[in-house]
BAFI-3210 file (N, C-alpha, C; in Angstrom, 3 decimals, decimal comma, padded with zeros to 6 digits):
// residues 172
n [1|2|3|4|5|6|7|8|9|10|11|12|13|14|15|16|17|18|19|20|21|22|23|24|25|26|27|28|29|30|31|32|33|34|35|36|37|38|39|40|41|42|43|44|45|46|47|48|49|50|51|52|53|54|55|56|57|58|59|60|61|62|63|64|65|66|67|68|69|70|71|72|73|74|75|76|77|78|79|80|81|82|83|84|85|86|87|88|89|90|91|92|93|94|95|96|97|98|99|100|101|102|103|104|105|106|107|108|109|110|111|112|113|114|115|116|117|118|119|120|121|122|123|124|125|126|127|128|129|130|131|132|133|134|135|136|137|138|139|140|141|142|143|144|145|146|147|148|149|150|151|152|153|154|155|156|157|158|159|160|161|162|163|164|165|166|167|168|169|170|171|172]
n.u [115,155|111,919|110,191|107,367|107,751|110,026|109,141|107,369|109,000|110,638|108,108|107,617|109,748|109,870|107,429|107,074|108,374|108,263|105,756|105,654|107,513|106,123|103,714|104,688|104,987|102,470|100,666|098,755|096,559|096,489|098,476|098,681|097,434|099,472|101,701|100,807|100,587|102,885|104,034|102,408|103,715|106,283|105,424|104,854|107,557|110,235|111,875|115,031|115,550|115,777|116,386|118,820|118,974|117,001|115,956|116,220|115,033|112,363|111,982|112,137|109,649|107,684|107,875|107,530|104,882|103,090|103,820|102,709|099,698|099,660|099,334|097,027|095,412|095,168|096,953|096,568|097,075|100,493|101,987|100,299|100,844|101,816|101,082|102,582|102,284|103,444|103,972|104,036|106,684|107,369|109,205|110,783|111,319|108,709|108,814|111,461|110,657|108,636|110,173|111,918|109,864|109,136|111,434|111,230|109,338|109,732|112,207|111,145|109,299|110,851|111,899|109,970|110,094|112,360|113,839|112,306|113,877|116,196|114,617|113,323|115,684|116,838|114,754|114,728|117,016|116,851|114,103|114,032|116,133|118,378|121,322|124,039|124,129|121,496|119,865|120,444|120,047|117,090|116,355|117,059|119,780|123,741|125,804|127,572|125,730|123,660|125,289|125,552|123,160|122,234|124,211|123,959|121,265|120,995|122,718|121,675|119,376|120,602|121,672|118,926|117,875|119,521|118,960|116,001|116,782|118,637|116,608|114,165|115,468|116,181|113,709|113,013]
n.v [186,126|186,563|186,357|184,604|183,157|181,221|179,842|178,723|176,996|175,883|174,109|172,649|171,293|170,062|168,553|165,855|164,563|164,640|164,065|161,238|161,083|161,864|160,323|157,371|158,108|158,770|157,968|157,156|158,749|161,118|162,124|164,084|166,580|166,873|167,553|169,788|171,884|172,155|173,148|175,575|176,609|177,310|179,242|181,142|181,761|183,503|183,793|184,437|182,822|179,965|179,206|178,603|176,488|174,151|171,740|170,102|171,259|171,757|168,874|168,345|170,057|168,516|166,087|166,444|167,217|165,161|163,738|164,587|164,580|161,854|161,347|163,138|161,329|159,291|156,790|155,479|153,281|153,809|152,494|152,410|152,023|153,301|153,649|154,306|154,946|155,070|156,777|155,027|153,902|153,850|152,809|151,090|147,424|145,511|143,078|143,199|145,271|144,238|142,437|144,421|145,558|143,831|143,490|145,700|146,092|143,579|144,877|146,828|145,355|143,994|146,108|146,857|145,618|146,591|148,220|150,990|153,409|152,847|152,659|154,880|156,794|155,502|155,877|159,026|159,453|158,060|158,286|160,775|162,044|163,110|165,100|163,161|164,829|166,268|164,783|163,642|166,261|166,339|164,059|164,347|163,200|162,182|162,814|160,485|158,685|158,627|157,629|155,426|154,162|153,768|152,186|149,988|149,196|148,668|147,174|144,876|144,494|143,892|141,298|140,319|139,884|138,332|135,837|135,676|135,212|132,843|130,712|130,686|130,136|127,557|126,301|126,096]
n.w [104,097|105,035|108,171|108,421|105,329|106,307|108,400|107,077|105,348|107,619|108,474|106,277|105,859|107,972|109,143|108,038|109,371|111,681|112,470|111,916|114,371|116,562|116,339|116,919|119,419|120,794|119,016|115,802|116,014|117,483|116,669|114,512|115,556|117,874|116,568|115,395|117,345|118,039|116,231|116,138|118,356|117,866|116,041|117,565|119,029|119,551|116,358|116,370|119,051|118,192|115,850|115,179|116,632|115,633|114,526|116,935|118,641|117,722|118,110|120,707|121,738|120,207|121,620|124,526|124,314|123,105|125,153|126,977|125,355|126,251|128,800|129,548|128,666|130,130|130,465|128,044|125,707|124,598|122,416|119,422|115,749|113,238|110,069|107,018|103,693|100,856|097,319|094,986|092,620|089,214|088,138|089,854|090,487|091,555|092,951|093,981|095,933|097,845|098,879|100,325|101,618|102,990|104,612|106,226|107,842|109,075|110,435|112,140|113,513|115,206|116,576|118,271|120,407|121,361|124,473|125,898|125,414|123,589|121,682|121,113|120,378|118,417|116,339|116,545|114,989|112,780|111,507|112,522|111,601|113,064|114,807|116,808|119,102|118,890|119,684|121,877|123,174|122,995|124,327|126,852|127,580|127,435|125,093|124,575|125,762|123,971|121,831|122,592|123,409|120,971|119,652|120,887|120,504|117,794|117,453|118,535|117,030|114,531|115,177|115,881|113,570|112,210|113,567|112,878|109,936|110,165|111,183|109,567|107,008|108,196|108,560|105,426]
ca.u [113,878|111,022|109,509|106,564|108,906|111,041|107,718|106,777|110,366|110,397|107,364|107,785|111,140|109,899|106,782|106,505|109,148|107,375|104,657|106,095|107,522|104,714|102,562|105,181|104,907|101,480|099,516|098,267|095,147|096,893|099,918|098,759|097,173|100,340|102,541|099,989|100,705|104,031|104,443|102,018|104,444|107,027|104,860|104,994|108,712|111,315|113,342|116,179|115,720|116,077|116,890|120,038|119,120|115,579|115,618|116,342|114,071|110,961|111,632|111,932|108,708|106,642|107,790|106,472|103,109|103,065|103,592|101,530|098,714|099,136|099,147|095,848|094,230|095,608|097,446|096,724|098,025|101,268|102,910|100,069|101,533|101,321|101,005|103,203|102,028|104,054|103,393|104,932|107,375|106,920|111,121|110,938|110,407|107,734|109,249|112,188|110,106|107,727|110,918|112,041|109,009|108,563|112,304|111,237|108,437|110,717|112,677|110,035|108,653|111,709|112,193|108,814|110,919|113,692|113,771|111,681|115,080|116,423|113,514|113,182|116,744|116,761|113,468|115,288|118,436|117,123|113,172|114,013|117,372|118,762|122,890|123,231|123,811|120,569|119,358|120,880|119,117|115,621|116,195|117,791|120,775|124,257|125,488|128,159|124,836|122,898|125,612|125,553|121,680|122,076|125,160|123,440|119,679|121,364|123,197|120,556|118,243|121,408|121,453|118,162|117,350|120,199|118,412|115,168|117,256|118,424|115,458|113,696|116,159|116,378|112,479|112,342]
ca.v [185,439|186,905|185,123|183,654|181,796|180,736|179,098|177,513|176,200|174,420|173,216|171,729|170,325|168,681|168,364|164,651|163,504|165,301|163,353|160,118|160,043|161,942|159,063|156,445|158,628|159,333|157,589|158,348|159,611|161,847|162,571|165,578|167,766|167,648|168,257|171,624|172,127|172,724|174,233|176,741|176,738|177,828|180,395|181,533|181,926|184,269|183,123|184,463|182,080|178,981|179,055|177,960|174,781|174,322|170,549|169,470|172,359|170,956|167,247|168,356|170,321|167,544|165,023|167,274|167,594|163,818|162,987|165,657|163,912|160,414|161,835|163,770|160,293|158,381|155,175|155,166|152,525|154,134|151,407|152,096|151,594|154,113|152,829|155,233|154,670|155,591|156,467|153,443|154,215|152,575|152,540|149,578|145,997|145,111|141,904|143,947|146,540|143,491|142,286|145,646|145,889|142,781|143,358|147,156|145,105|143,064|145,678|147,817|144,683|144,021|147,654|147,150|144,846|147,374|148,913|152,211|154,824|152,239|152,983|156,614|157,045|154,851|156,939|160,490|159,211|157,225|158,779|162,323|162,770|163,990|164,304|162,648|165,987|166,819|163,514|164,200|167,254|166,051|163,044|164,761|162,477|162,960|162,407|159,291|157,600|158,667|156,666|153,826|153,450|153,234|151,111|148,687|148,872|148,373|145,093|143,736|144,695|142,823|139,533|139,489|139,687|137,033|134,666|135,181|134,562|131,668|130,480|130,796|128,947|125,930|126,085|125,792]
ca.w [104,187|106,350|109,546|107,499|104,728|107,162|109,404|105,849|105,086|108,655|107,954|104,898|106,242|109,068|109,679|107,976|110,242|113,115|112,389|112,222|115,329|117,106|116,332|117,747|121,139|121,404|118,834|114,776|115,866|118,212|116,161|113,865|116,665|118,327|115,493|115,181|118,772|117,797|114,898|116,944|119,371|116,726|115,955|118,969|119,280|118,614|115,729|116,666|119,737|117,856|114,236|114,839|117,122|115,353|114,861|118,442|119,618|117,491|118,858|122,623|121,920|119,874|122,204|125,359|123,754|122,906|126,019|127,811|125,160|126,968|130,272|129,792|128,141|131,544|130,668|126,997|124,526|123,375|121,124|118,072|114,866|111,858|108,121|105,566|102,424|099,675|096,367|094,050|091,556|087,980|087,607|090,573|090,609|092,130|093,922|095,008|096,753|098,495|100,130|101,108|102,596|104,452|105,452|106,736|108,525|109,961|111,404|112,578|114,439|116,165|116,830|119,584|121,587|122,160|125,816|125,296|125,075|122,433|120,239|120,586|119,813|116,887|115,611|116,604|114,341|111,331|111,294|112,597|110,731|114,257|115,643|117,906|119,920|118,486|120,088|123,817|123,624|123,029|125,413|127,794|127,748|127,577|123,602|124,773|126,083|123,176|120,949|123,493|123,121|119,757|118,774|121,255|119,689|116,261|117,708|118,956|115,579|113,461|116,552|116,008|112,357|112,084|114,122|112,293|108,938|110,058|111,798|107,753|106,085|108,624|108,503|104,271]
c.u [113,143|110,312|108,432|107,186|109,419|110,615|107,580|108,271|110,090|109,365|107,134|108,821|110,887|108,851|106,016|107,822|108,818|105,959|104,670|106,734|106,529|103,653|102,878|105,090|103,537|100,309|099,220|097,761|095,762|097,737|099,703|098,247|098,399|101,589|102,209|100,564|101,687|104,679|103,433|102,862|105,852|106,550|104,707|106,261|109,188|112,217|114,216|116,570|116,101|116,058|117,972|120,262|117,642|115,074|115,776|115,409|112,559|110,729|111,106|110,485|107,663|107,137|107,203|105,345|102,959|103,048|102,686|099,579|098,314|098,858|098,024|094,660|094,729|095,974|096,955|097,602|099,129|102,113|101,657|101,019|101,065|101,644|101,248|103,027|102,761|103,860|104,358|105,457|107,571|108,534|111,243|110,668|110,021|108,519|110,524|111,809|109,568|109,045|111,753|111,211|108,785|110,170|112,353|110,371|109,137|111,334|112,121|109,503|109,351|112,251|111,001|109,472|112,049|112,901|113,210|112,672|115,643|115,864|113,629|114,435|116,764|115,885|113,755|116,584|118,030|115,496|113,309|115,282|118,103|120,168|122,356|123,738|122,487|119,877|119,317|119,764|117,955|115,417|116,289|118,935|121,937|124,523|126,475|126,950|124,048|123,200|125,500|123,908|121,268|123,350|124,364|121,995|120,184|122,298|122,587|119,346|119,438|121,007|120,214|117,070|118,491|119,806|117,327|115,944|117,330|117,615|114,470|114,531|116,228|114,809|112,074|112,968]
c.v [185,963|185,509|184,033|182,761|181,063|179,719|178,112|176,567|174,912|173,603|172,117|170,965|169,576|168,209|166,531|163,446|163,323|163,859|161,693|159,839|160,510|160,673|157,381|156,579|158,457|158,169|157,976|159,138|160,635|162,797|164,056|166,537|168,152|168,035|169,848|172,139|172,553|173,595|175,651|177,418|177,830|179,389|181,587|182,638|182,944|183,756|183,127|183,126|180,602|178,570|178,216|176,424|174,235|172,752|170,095|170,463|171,317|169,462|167,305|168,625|169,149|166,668|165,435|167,293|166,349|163,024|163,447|165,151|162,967|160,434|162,313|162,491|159,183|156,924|155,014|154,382|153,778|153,586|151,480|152,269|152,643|153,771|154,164|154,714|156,118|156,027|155,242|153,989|152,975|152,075|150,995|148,736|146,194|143,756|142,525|144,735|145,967|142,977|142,840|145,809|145,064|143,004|144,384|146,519|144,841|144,196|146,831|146,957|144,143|145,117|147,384|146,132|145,440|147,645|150,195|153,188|154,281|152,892|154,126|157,299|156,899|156,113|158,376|160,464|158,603|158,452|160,643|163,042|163,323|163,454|163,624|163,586|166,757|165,662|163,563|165,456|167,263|165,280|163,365|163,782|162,999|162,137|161,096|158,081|157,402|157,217|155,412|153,419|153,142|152,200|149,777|148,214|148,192|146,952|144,380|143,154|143,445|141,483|139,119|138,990|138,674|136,258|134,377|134,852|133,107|130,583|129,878|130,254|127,560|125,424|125,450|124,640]
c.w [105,427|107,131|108,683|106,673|105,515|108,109|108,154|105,735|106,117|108,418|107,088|105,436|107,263|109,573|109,442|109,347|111,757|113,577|112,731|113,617|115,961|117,098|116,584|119,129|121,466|120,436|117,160|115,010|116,480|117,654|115,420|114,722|117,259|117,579|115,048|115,760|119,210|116,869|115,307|117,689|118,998|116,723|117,048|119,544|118,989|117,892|116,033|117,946|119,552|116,704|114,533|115,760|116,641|115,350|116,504|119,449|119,100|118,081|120,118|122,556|121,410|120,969|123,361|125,225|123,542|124,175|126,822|127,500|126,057|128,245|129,944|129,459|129,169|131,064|129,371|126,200|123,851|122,366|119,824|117,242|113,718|110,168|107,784|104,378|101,468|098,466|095,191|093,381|090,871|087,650|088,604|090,581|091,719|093,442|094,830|095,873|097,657|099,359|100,719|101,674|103,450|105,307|106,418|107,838|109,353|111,432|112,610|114,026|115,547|116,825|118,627|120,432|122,494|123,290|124,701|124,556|123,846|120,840|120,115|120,137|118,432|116,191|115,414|115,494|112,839|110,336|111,376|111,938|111,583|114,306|116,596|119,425|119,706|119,632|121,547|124,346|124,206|124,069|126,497|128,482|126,958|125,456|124,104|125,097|124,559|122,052|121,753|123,226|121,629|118,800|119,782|120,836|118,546|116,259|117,774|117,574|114,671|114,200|115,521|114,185|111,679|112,619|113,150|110,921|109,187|110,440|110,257|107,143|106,533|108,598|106,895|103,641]
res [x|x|x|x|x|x|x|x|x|x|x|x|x|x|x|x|x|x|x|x|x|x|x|x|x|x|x|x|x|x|x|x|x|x|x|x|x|x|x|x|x|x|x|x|x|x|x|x|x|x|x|x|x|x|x|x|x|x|x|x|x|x|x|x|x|x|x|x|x|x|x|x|x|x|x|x|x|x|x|x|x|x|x|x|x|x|x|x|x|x|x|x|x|x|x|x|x|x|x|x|x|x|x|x|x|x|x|x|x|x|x|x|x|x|x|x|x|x|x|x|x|x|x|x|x|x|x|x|x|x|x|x|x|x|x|x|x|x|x|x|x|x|x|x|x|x|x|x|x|x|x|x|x|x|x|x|x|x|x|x|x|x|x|x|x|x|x|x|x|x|x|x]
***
């Protein structure tokens, strides 16, 4: 496969995940410029230089440029929120999908409570598909912390989506 395929491939392979968290770091509006910004960056590169670590290279770099955004817009809101719209599939109920979604909700909304490293872990592991030596990388943490910031986000996400359960049942 020549350099060009090989630019499209990544692309295609990552650039919706790119996107997604890009626009937890920085912002929607923000998010596809610096997803460009990288996949420029890419372009840029010598394959040989990072084919073989390519996910944990594109994070470090979108997250660099994401943050480099909020720094140039001084103290910018970075907790917006980005709406994924799906396209529906006719094979699913409908009522099953509404409380998959309010339960994705849920989790999403207890997700903005984590400590910041919490979240971006979580998001590098569930959203970016990342090891979690892929994860250390990007963070610049070591991978024993990496799993520590995330078996303890994911305790806290169960704690606390067991409270609101039962919270909703002693309420109805």
């Amino acid at each position: 496969m020549n350099d060009r395929e090989w630019i499209r491939e990544v692309l295609a392979r990552f650039e919706p995940r790119l996107l997604l968290y890009a626009a937890k770091v920085c912002g929607a509006e923000r998010a596809r410029d610096v997803v460009q910004e990288t996949f420029l960056e890419l372009c840029a590169t010598e394959r040989r230089a990072v084919e073989d670590r390519i996910a944990p290279w594109l994070f470090t770099v979108c997250r660099n440029k994401a943050l480099d955004a909020l720094r140039k817009e001084n103290g910018m809101d970075a907790t917006n929120d980005v709406s994924v719209v799906e396209p529906a599939d006719p094979a699913v109920d409908p009522a099953r999908s509404l409380a998959q979604g309010e339960e994705h909700a849920r989790v999403l909304e207890l997700m903005t409570k984590l400590p910041r490293k919490q979240q971006e872990a979580l998001r590098l592991k569930f959203q970016g598909g990342l090891s979690y030596k892929e994860i250390a990388d990007v963070m610049g943490e070591t991978v024993g912390n990496v799993g520590f910031l995330i078996h303890v986000a994911l305790k806290a996400l169960r704690e606390r989506m067991t409270g609101v359960d039962v919270e909703r049942k002693v309420a109805s």
